[in-house]
DRENRO-129738 format. One record per residue (C-alpha): residue in one letter; x, y, z; residue number from 1. Coordinates in pm, whole numbers, plus 50000, padded with zeros to 5 digits. Layout:
% residues N
residu = A; east = X; north = Y; up = Z; num = NUM
...
This chain:
% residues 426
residu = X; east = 91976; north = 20629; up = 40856; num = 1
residu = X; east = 92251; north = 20888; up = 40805; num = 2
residu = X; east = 92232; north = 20878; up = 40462; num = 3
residu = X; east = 91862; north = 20939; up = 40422; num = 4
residu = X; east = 91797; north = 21367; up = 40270; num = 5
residu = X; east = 91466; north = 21301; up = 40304; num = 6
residu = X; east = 91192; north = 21035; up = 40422; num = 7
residu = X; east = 90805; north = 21041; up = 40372; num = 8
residu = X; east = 90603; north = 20851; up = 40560; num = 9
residu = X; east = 90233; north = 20792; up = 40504; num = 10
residu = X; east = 90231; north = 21181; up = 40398; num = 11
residu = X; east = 89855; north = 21308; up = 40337; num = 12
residu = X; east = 89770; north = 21685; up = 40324; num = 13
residu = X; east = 89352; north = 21784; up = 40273; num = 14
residu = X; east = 89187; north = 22132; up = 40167; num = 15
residu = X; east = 88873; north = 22259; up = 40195; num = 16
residu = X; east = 88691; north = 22376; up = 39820; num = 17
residu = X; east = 88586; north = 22727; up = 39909; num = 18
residu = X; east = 88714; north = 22877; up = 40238; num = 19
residu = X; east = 88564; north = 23245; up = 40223; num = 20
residu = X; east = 88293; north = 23409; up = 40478; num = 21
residu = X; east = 88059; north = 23630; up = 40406; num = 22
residu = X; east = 88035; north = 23761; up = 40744; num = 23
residu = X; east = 88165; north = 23695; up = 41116; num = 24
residu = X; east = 87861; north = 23578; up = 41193; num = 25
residu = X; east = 87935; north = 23256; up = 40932; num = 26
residu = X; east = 88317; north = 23235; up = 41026; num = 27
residu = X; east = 88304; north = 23197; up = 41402; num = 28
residu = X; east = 88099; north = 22892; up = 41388; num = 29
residu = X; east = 88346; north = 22745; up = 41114; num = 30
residu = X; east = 88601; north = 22785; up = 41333; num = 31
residu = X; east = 88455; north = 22633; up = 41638; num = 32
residu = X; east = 88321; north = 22365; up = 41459; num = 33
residu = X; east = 88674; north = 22259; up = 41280; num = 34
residu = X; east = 88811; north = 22284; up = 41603; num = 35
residu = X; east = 88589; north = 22016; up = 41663; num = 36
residu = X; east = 88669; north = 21835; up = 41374; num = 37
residu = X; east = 89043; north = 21805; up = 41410; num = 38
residu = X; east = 89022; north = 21508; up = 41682; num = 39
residu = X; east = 88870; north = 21302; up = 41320; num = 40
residu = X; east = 89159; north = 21443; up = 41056; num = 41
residu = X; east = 89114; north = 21136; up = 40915; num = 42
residu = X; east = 88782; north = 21164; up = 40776; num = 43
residu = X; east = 88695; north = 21392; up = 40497; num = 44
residu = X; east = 88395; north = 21634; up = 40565; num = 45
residu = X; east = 88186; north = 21813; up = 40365; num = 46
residu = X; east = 88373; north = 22014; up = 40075; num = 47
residu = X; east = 88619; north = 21863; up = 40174; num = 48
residu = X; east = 88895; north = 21652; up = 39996; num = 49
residu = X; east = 89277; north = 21471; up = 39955; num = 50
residu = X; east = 89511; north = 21649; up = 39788; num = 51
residu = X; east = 89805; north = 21373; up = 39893; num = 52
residu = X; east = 89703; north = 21062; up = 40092; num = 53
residu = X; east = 89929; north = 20805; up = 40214; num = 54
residu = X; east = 90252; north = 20956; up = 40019; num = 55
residu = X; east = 90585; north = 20762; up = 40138; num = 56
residu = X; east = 90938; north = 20790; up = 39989; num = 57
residu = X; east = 91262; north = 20787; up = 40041; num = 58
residu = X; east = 91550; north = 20983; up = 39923; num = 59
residu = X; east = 91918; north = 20918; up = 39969; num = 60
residu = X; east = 92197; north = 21220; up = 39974; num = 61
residu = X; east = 92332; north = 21242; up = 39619; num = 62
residu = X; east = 92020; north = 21097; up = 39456; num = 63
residu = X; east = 91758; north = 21282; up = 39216; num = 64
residu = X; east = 91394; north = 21174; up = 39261; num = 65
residu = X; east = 91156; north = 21283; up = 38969; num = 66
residu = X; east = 90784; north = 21327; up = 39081; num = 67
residu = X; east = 90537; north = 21305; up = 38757; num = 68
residu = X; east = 90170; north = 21299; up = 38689; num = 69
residu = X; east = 89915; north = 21479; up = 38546; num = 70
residu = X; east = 89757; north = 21817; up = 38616; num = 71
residu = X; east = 89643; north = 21796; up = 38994; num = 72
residu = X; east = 89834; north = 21455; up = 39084; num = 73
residu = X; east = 89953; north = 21644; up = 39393; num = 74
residu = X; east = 90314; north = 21680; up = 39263; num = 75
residu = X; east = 90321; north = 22090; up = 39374; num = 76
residu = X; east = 90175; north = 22024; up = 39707; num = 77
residu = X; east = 90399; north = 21718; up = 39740; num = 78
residu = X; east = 90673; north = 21999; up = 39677; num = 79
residu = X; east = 90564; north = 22285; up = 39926; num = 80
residu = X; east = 90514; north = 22017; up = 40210; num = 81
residu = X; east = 90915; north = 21892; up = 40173; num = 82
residu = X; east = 90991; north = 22287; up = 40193; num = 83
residu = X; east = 90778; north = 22357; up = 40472; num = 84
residu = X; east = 90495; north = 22591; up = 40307; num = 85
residu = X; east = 90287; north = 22362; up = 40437; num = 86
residu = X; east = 90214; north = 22162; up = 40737; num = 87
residu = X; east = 90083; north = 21766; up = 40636; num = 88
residu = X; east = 89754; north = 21695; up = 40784; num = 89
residu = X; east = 89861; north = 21340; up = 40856; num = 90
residu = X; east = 90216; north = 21152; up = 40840; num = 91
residu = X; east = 90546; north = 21270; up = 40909; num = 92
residu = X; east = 90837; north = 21439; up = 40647; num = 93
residu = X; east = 91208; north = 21429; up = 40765; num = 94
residu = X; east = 91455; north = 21625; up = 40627; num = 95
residu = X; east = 91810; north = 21638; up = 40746; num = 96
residu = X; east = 92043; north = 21910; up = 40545; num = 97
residu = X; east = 91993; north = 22278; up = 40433; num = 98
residu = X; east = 91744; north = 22289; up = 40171; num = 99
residu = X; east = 91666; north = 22501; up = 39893; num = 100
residu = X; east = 91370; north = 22518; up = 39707; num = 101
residu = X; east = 91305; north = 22719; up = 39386; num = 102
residu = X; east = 90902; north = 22634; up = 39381; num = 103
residu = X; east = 90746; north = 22945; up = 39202; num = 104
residu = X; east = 90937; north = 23145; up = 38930; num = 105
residu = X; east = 91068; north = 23435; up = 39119; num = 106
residu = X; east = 90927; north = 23401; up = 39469; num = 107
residu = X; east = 91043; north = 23625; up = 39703; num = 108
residu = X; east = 91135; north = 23872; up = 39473; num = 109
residu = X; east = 91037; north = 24222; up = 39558; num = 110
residu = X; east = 90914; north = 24332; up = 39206; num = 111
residu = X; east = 91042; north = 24708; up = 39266; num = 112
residu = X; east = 91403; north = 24618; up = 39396; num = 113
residu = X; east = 91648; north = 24601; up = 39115; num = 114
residu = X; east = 91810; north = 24276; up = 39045; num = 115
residu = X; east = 92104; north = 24337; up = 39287; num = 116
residu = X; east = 91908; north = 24412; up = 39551; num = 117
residu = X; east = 91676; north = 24111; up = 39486; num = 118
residu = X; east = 92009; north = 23822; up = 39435; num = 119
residu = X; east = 92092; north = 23998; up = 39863; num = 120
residu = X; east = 91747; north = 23956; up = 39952; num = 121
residu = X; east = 91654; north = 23640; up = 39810; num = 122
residu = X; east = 92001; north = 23478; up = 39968; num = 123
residu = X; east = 91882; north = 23571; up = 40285; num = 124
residu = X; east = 91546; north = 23393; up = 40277; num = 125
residu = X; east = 91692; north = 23087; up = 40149; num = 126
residu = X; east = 91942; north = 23098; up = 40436; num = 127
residu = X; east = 92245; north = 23260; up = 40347; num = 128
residu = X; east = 92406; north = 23523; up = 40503; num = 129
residu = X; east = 92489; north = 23883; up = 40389; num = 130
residu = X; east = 92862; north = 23788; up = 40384; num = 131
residu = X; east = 92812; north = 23444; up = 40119; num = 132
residu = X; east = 92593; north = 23633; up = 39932; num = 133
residu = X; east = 92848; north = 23910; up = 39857; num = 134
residu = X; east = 93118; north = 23610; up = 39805; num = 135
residu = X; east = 92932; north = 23475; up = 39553; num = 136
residu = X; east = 92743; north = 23771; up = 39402; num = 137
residu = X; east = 93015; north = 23753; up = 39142; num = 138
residu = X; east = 92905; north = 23424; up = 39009; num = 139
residu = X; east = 92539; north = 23453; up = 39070; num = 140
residu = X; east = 92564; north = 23719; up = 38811; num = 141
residu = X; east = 92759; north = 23552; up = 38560; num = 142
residu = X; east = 92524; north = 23250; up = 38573; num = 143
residu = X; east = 92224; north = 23433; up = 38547; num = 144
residu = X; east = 92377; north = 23649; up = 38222; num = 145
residu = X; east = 92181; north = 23938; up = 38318; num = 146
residu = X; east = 92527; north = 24163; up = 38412; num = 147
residu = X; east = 92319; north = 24441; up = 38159; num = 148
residu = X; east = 91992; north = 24442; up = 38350; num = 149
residu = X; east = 92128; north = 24440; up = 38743; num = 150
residu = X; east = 92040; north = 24769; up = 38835; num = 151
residu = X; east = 91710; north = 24732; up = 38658; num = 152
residu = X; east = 91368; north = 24683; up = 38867; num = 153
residu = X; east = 91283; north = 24290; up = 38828; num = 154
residu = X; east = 90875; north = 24441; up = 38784; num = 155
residu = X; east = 91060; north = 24504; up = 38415; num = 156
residu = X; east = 91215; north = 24157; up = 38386; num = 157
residu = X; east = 91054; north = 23896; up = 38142; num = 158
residu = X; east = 90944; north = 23526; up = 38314; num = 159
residu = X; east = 91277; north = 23399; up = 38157; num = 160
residu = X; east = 91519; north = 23685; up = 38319; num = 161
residu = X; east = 91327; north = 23612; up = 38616; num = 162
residu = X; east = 91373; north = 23261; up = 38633; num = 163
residu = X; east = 91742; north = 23303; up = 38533; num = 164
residu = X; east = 91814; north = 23489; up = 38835; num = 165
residu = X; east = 91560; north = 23296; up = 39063; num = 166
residu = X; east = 91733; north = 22975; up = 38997; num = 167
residu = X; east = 92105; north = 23153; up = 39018; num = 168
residu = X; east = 92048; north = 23271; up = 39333; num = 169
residu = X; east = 91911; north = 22897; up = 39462; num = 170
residu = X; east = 92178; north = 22709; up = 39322; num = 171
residu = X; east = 92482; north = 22894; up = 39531; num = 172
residu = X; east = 92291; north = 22893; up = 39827; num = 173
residu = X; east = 92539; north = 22540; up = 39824; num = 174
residu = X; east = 92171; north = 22330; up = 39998; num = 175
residu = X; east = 92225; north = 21968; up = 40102; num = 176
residu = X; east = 91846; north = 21964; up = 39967; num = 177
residu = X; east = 91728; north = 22151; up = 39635; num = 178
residu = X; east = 91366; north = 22146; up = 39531; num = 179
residu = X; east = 91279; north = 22222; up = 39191; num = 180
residu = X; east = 90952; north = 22299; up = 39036; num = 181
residu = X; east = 90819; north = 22338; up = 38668; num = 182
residu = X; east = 91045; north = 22651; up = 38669; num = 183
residu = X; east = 91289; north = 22482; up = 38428; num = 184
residu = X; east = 91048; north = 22479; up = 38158; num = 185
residu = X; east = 91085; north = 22852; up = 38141; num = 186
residu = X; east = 91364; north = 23013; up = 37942; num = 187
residu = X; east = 91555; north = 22920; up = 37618; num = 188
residu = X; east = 91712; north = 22565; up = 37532; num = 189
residu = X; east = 92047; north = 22698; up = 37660; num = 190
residu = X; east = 91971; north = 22822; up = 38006; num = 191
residu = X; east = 91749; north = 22508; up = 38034; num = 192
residu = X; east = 92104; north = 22309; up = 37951; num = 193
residu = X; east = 92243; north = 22552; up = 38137; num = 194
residu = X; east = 92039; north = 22438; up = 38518; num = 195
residu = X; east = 92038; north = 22078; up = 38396; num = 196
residu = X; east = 92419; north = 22043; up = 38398; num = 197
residu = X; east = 92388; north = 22266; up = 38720; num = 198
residu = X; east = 92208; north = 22022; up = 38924; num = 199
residu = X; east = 92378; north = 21725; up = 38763; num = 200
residu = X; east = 92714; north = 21941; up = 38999; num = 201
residu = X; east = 92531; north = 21971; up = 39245; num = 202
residu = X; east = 92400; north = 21601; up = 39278; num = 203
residu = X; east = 92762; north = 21503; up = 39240; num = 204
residu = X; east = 92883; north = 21705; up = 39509; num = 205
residu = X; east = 92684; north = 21529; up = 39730; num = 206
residu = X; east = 92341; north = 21760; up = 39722; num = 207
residu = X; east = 92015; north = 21549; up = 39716; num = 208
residu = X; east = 91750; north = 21706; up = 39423; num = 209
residu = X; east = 91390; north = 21646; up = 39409; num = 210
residu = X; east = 91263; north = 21791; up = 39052; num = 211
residu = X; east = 90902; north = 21804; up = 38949; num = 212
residu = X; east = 90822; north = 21845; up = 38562; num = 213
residu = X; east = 90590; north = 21767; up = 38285; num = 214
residu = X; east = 90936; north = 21734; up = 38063; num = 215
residu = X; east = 90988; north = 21346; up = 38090; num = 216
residu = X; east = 91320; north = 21398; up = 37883; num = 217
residu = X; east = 91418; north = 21603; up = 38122; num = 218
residu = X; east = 91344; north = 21379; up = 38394; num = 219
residu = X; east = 91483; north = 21079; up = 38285; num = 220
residu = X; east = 91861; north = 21274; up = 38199; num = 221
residu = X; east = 91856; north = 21382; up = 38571; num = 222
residu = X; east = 91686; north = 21157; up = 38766; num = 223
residu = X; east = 91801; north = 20794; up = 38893; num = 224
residu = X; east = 91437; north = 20742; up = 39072; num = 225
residu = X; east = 91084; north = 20863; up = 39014; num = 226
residu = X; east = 90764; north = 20858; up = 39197; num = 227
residu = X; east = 90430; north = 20860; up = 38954; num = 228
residu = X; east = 90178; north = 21074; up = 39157; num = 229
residu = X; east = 89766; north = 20977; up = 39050; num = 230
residu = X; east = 89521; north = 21147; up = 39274; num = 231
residu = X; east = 89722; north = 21213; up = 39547; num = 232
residu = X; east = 89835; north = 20857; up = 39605; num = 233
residu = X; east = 90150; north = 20707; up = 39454; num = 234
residu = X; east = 90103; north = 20486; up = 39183; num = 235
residu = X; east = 90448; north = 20393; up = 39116; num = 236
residu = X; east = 90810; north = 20430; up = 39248; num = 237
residu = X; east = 91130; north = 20297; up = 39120; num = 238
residu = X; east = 91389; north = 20364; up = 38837; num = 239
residu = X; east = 91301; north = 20670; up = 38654; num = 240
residu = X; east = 91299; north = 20510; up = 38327; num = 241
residu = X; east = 91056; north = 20235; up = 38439; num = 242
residu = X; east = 90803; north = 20488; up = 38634; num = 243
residu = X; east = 90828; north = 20731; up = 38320; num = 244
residu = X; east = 90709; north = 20408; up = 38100; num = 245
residu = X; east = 90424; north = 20346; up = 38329; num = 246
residu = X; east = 90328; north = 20694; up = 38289; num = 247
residu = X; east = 90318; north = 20675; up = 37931; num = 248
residu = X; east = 90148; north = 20308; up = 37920; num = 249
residu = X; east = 89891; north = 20508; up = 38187; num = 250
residu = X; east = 89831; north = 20763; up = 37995; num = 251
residu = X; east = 89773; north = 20597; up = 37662; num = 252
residu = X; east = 89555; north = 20376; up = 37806; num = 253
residu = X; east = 89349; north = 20672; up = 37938; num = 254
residu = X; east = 89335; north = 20893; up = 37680; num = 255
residu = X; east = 89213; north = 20603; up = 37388; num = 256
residu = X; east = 88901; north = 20706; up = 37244; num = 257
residu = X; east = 88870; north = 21035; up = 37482; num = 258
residu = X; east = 88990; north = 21257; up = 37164; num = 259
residu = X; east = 88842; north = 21022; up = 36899; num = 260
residu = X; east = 88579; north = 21160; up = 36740; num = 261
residu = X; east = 88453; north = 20903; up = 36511; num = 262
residu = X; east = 88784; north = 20717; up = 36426; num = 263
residu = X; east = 89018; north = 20540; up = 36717; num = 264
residu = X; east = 89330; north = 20402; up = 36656; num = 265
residu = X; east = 89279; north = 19984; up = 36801; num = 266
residu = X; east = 89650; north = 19876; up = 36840; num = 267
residu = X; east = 90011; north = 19914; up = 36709; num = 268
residu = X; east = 90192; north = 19526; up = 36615; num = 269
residu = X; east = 90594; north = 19508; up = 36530; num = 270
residu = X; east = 90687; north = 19262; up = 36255; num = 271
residu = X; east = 91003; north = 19059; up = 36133; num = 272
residu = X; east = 90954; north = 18789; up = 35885; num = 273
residu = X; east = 90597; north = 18750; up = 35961; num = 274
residu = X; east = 90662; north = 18755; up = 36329; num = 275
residu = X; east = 90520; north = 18972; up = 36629; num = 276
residu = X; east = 90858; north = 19088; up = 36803; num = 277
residu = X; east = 90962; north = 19378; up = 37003; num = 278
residu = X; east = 91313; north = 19298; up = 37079; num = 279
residu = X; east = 91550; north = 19395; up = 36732; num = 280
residu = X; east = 91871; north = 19402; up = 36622; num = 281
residu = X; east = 91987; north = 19709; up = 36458; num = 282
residu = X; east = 91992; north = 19719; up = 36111; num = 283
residu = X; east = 91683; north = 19522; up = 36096; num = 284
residu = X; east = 91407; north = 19557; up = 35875; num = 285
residu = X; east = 91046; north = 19542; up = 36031; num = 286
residu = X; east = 90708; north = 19640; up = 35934; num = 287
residu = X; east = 90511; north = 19828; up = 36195; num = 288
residu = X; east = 90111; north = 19814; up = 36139; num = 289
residu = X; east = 89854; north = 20074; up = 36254; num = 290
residu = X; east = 89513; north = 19933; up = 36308; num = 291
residu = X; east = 89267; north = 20206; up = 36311; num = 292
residu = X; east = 88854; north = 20186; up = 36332; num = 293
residu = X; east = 88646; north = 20454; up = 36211; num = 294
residu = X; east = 88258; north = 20476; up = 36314; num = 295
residu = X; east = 88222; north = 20760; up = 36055; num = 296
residu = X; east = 88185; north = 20841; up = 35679; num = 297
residu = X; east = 88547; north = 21035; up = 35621; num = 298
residu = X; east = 88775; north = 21172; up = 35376; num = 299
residu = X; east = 89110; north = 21370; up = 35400; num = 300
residu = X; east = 89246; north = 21195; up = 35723; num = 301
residu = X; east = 89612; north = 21094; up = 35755; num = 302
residu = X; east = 89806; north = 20839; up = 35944; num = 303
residu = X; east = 90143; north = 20965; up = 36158; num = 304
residu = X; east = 90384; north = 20748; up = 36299; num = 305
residu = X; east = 90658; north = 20871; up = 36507; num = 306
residu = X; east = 90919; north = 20710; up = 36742; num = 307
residu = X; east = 91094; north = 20897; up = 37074; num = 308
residu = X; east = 91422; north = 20743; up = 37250; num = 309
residu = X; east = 91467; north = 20655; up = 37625; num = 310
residu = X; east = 91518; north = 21065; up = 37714; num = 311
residu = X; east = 91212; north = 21139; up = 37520; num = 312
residu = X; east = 91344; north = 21318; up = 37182; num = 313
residu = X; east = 91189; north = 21270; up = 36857; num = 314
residu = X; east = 91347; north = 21061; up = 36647; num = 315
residu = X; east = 91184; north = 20988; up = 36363; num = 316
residu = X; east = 90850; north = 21045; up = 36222; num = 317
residu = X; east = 90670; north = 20992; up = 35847; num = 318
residu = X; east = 90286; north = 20982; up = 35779; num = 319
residu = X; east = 90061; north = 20850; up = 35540; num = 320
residu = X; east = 90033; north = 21241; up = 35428; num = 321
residu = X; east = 90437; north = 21241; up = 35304; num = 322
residu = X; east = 90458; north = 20891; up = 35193; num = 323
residu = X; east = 90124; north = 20930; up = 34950; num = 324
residu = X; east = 90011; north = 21235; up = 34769; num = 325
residu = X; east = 89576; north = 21155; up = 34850; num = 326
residu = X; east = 89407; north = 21183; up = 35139; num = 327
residu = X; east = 89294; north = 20858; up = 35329; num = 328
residu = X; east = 88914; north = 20788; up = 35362; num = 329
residu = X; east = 88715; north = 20580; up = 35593; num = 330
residu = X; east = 88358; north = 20459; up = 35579; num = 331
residu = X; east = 88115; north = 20351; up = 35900; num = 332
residu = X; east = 88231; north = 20047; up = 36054; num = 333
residu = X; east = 88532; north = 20016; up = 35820; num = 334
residu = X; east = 88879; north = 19888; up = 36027; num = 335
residu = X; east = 89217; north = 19960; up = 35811; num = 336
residu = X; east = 89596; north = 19848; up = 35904; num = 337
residu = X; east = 89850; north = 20114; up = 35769; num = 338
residu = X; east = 90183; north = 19862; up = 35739; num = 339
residu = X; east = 90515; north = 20099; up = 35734; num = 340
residu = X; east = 90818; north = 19856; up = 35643; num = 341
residu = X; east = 91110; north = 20084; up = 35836; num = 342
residu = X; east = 91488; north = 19983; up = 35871; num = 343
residu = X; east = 91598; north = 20009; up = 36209; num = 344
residu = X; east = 91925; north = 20274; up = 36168; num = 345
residu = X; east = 91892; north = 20283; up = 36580; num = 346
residu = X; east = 92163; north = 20271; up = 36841; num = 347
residu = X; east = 92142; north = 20034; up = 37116; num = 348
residu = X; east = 91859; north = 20134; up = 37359; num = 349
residu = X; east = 91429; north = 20147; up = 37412; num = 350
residu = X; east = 91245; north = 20301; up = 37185; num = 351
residu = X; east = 90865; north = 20420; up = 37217; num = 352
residu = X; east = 90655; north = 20422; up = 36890; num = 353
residu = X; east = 90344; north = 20622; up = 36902; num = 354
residu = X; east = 90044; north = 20715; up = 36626; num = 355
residu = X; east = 89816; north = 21001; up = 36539; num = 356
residu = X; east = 89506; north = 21004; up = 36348; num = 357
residu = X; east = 89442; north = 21356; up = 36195; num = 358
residu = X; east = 89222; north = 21577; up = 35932; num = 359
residu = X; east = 89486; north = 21682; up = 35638; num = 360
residu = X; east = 89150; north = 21958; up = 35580; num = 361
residu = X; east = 89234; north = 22333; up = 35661; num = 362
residu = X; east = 89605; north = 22275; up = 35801; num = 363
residu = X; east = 89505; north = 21943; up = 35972; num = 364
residu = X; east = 89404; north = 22102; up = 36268; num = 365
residu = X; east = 89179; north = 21779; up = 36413; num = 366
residu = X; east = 89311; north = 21518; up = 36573; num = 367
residu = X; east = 89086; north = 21248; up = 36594; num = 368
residu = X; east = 89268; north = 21011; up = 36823; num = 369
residu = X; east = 89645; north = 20962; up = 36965; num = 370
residu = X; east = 89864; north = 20673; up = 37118; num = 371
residu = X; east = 90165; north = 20709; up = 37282; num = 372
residu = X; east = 90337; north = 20484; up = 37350; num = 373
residu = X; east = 90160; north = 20206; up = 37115; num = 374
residu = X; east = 90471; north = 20032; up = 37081; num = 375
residu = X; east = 90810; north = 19962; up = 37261; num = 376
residu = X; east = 91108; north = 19841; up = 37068; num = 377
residu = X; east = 91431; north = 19711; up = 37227; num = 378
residu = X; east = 91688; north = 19758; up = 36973; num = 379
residu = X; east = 92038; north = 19562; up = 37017; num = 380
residu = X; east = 92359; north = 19711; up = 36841; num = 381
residu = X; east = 92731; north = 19645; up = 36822; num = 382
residu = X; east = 92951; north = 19819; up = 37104; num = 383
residu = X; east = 93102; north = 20053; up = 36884; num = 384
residu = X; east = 92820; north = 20309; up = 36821; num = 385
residu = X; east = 92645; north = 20527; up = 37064; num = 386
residu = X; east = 92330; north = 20723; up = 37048; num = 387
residu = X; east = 91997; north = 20701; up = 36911; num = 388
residu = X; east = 92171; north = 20620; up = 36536; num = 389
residu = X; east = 92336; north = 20398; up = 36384; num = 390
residu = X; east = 92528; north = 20526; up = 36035; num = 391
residu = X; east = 92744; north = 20269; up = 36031; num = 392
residu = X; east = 93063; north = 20404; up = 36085; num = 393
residu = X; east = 93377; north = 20222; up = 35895; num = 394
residu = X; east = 93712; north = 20366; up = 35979; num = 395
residu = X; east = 93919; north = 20403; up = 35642; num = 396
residu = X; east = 94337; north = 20438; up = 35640; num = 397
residu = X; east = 94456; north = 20678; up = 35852; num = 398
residu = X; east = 94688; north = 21013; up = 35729; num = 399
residu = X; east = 94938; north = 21158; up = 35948; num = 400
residu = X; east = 95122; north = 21480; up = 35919; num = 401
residu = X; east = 95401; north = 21584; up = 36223; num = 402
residu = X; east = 95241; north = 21835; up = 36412; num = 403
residu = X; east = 95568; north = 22038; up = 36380; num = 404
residu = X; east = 95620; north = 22038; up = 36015; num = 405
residu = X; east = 95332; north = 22181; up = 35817; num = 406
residu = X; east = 95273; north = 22008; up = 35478; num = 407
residu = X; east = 95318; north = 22373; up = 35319; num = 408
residu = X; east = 95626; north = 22432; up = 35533; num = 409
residu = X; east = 95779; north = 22140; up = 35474; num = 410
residu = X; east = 95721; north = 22141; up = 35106; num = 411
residu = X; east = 95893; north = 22479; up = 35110; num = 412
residu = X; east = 96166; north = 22341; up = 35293; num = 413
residu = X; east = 96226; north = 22043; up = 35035; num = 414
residu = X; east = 96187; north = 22319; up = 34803; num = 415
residu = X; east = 96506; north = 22524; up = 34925; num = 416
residu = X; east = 96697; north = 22165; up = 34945; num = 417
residu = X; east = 96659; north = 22114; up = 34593; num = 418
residu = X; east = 96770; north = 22448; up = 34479; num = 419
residu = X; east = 97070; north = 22433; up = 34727; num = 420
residu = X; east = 97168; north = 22108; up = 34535; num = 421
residu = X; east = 97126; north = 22250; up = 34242; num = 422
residu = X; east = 97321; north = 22602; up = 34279; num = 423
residu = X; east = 97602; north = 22304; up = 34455; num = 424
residu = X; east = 97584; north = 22084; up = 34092; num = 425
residu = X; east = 97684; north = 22449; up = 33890; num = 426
């Protein structure tokens, strides 16, 4: 398997809640009896639990594998097993190529060295030698745009400066294997396009990337395959677009009713000419209906319905709040369908459609329930757009000018013409 960067196979990795002793007399007996204990690493003991169990991929050289889930899937553990923090309790990880991993922003860092001193000592740890690093220090700086704070002690750096130079410094290390945590969600919108477009050179040069992140837009622009991390185990693995929709299926479907208080939102139905549809041409008109239950007496709620594109941006969103100047009310038991009739201006692609049920009282500030996604649309449009719009673009006559004659200068030159006629005539 030459071309595998890295295999997983039946990966599982277990901690212990609470590992502190009061005394020696309580830790020498721990330790004899886990010494015990290890000839069973199967079975969980007391305080005991799975942080990964039974993890296996399988990533090719050149390929980006998202890994998603919620808030203790595993996905950071998953991370400092492939980098060799950690040992796995059970399974086996392969990796075959140099590998980089940027897991914590700024690890490694020595906060009282200046930012020179830290891009040489941080190259070292991740493999490089005092000679690359001082070939490359040149462009480590430039990406990192801190040239004015070098010299500076990185104790005095913000958590943007410091991931700026963190993930500068990874990058050039030139890995076969780069691992990347949440660490891109720190920093502005241009040094976040900045690493994006890095690791999109990188994966074309042949370097395999495994990126962890809550940002599913990000994720789906970078990755070609995902792995959707629940519990420990893997839930689902495949296409990044398809895992990310299971994800958001997954976590609509968990979160309905958990933030309702008193009012849920049932389903979310597409419509054209009477019909229940999801698949659309663009240019279409629809009606999209909201069918919310309330168990509660309540005024001054409002209805929002907004729509995100395959990489996750927001699109479009309207309420019941902008299109009507009074509140909505509700009494006990009462079930309403909001109906928005929307023209589809969309480019060809998926769309998800979600809904929020909120208090317009005191800035709005309580959300009764949420679904996302309620809805996925499939729009259809002609070859000749691209993008999440569709304005309709007609092409009208064409003017040319010759790039060598100016209108101005060549109106001055028919100018002199004339007059040379003329002064010829007299």
């Amino acid at each position: 398997m030459p071309d595998i960067a890295l295999e997983g196979i039946s990966v599982s990795k277990k901690f212990r809640k609470g590992e502190s002793f009061d005394s020696l007399r309580d830790l020498i007996p721990a330790l004899v009896g886990r010494s015990w204990k290890k000839a069973i690493g199967a079975q969980l003991q007391k305080k005991e639990f799975w942080a990964l169990k039974d993890v296996c991929f399988e990533v090719k050289r050149g390929e980006a594998l998202g890994v998603i889930g919620h808030n203790g899937a595993g996905k950071s553990t998953l991370l400092k097993l492939l980098s060799g923090i950690m040992k796995p309790t059970q399974g086996t990880i392969s990796v075959r190529g140099k590998l980089s991993a940027l897991i914590e922003v700024g690890a490694g860092f020595h906060p009282d060295l200046t930012g020179r001193e830290n891009i040489y000592l941080n190259g070292v740890i991740l493999g490089m030698t005092r000679d690359e690093v001082a070939r490359k220090f040149d462009e480590i700086v430039e990406f990192s745009g801190l040239q004015e704070f070098l010299d500076m002690p990185v104790k005095r750096y913000s958590s943007g400066m410091y991931a700026r130079l963190g993930f500068a410094v990874a990058a050039h290390v030139d890995p076969d294997i780069l691992l990347v945590d949440e660490v891109l969600s720190v920093g502005d919108w241009a040094y976040q396009s900045k690493c994006s477009e890095k690791m999109k050179e990188l994966i074309k040069g042949g370097a395999t990337v495994v990126f962890i992140s809550h940002n599913l837009r990000a994720v789906a622009s970078l990755c070609q395959k995902c792995i959707l991390l629940e519990h420990g185990t893997v839930v689902k693995n495949g296409p990044a677009e398809e895992v990310i929709s299971a994800y958001l299926v997954s976590s609509a479907a968990g979160s309905a009713g958990e933030n309702s208080n008193g009012i849920s939102i049932v389903d979310m139905v597409a419509q054209k000419s009477g019909k229940n549809e999801c698949k659309f041409a663009a240019g279409d008109r629809i009606v999209l209906s909201i069918r919310v239950r309330s168990e509660i007496d309540c005024n001054n709620v409002a209805v929002h319905l907004y729509t995100y594109d395959s990489n996750f941006y927001n699109v479009f969103q309207t309420s019941t709040e902008f299109l009507r100047s009074t509140p909505l009310s509700f009494f006990a038991g009462e079930v309403k369908t909001f109906s928005f009739e929307l023209s589809l201006h969309l480019g060809c692609g998926i769309y998800y459609c979600g809904a929020v049920v909120r208090s317009v009282f005191h800035g709005g500030l309580e959300q009764f329930d949420r679904k996302f996604p309620g809805l996925t649309l499939y729009i259809d449009a002609p070859g000749e757009v691209n993008g999440p719009s569709n304005l309709y673009p007609r092409l009208l006559d064409i003017a040319s000018v010759r790039a060598s004659e100016p209108s101005g200068a060549r109106a001055a030159q028919d100018t002199i013409k004339e007059d040379s006629a003329l002064c010829g005539r007299i």
